[in-house]
Every structure is written in C-alpha cells, then in structure tokens.
C-alpha positions as CSV (number, residue, x, y, z in Angstrom):
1,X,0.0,0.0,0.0
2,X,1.6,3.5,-0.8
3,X,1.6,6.4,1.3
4,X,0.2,10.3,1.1
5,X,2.3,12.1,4.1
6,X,0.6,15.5,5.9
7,X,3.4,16.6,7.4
8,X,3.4,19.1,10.6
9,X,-0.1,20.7,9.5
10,X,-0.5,23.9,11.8
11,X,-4.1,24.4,13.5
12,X,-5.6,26.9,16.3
13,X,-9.0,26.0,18.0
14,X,-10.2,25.1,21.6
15,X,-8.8,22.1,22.7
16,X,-8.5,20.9,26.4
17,X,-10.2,20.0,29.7
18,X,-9.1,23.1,31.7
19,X,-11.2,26.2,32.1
20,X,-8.2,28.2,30.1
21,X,-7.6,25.9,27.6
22,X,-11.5,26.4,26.8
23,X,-11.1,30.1,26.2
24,X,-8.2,31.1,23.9
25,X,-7.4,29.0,20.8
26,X,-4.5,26.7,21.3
27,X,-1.7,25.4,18.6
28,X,-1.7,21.7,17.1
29,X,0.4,20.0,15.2
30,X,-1.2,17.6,12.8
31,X,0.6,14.7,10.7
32,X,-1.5,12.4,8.7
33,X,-0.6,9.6,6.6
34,X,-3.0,8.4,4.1
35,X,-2.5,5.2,2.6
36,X,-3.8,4.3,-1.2
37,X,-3.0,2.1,-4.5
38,X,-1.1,4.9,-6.3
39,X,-0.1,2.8,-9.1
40,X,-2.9,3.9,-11.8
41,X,-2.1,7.9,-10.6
42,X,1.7,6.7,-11.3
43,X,0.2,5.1,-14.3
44,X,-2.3,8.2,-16.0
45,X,-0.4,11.3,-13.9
46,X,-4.1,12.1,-13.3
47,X,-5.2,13.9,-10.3
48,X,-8.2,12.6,-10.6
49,X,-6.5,9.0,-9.3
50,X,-4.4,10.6,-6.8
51,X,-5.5,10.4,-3.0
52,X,-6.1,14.8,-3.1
53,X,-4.0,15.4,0.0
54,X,-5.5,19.2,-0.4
55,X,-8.5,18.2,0.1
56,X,-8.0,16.0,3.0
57,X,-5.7,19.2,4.3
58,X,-7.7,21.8,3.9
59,X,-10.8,19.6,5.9
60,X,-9.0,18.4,8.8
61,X,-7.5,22.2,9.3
62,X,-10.8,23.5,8.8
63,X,-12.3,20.7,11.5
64,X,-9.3,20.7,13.8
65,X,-9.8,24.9,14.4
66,X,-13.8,24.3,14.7
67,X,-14.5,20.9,16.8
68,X,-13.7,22.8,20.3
69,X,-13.1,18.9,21.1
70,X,-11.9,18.4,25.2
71,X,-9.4,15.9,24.1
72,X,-6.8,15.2,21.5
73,X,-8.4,11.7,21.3
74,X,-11.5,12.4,20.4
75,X,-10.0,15.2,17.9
76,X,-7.5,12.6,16.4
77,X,-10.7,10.3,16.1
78,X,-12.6,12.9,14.2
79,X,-9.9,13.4,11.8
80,X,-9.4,9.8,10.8
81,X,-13.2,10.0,9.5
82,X,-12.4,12.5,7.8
83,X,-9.5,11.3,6.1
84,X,-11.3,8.3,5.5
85,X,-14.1,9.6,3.7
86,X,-11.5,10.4,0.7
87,X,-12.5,7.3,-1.7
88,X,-9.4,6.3,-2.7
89,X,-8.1,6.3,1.3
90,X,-8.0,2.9,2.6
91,X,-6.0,3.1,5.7
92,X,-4.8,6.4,8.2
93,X,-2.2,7.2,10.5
94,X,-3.4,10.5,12.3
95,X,-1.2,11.7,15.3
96,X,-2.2,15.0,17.4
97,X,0.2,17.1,19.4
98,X,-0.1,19.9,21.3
99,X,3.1,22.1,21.3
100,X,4.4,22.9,24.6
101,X,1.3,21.3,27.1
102,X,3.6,19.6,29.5
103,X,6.5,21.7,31.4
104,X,9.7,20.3,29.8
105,X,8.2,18.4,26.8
106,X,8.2,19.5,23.1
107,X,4.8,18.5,22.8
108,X,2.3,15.7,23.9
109,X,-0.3,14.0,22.0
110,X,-1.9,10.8,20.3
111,X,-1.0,9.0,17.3
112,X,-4.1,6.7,16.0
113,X,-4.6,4.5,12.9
114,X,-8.1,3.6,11.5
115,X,-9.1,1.4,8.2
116,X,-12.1,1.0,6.0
C-alpha cells in the first residue's frame, strides 16, 4: 500500500479539559498519513487517481480549528473519519500534538490509525 504524508499541519482552536484551555485557541500539530493504491495515478499522472492530499488538508485544518473537542483523542478520532471519507483512502495514521502542554516536553499528543 503506498503512502500520502501530511506533514506538521498547523491548526488553532479550543482544545483541552481546563477552564483556560477552553477560552483562547490553542496550537496543534497535525501529521497524517494516508494510505492508497497509487499505481494507476503513477500510471495516467491524473489527479483525478491521486489520494487529493489538499483536500483531505484543507478539511481536517478547517475541522481541527472548529471541533472545540476536550481531548486530542477524540479530535484525532474525528480526523481519521475524515481522512477516510477520501474514496481512494483505505488506511490512516493521524497523530495530534499539542506544542508545549507539558513543562519540559516539546509537545504531547496521540497517534491513531483507523481502516475501511
């Protein structure tokens, strides 16, 4: 199976359980890989057979700043549908961090994979 990679996709929204988190917008970091049969868009060079990584982009940013979700679980979950919905996406990996969240840690978050 071939591989689409979303790498380090920037989004602001409300994510978190505390009382602050739930007021300003907060900084993810999304990665994504979506995984397809690329051989006939190798084949044709037709976008048309290509897994549309904009697309996919453009709709997980768009969720990920909306949701207001209390957890990165439940966010990660939400973009894995979403990602799935592409037809030509059989399989995700969909991980969630949130930049500076614990005192002496890059970032924390979840890393999830979901099939058809």
């Amino acid at each position: 199976m071939d591989k689409t990679i979303i790498k380090d996709l920037v989004a602001r929204g409300i994510i978190g359980i505390e009382n602050w988190e739930r007021k300003k917008p907060q900084e993810m970091l999304i990665n994504i890989t979506l995984f397809s049969d690329q051989c006939a868009a190798a084949e044709s060079d037709d976008i048309a057979d290509c897994a549309n990584y904009r697309t996919a982009a453009k709709k997980v940013q768009a969720h990920a700043e909306t949701a207001e979700r209390l957890t990165v679980e439940a966010l990660a979950a939400d973009l894995a549908q979403i990602c799935l919905s592409e037809p030509l996406v059989k399989k995700v990996i969909v991980r969630v961090e949130k930049p500076g969240a614990v005192r002496f840690a890059k970032s924390v978050g979840v890393e999830i994979e979901r099939s058809k």
